[in-house]
C-alpha positions, -999 to +999 in steps of 0.1 A: -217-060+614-257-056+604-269-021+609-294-035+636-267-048+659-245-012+652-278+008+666-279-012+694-244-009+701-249+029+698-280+028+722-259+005+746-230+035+748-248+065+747-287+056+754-299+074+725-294+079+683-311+102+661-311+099+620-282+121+620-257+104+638-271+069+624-261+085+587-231+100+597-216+077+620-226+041+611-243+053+567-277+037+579-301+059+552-332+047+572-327+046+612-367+044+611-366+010+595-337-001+618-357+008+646-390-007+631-369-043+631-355-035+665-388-028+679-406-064+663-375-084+677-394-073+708-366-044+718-383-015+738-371+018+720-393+049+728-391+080+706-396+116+705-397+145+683-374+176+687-364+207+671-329+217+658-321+247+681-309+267+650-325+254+618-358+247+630-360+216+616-378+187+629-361+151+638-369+120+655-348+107+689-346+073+695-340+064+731-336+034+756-346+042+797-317+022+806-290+017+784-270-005+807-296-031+804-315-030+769-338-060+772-367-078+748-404-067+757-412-093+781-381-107+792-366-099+829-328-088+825-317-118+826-332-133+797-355-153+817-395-154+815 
């Protein structure tokens, strides 16, 4: 399976990834450029940075608003211009 469609399947089950999980879960190195192909395939993944509660450390979250229904920029749900 390509790495793209295992982060979409991800977003699709739990609505949201982070480098972490991509590495440990599915050994994608670089979620960013995942997303980066995701995103100019037209998918709509928004993004936000957060801080590890105990190390401090900065990360990125990659989330989708409804994660029942990931569509393409510019398509309705149903595929359908």
């Amino acid at each position: 399976m390509r790495q793209t469609q295992k982060v979409l399947n991800h977003l699709k089950i739990t609505g949201s990834i982070t480098n972490r999980e991509a590495i440990l879960d599915y050994g994608i190195a670089s979620l960013t450029k995942v997303i980066s192909m995701l995103r100019a395939d037209g998918y709509i993944i928004l993004d936000t940075w957060r801080k590890h509660p105990i190390t401090r450390n900065n990360y990125k979250k990659y989330w989708v608003t409804d994660k029942d229904d990931i569509v393409r920029e510019g398509k309705y749900s149903d595929g359908v211009l």
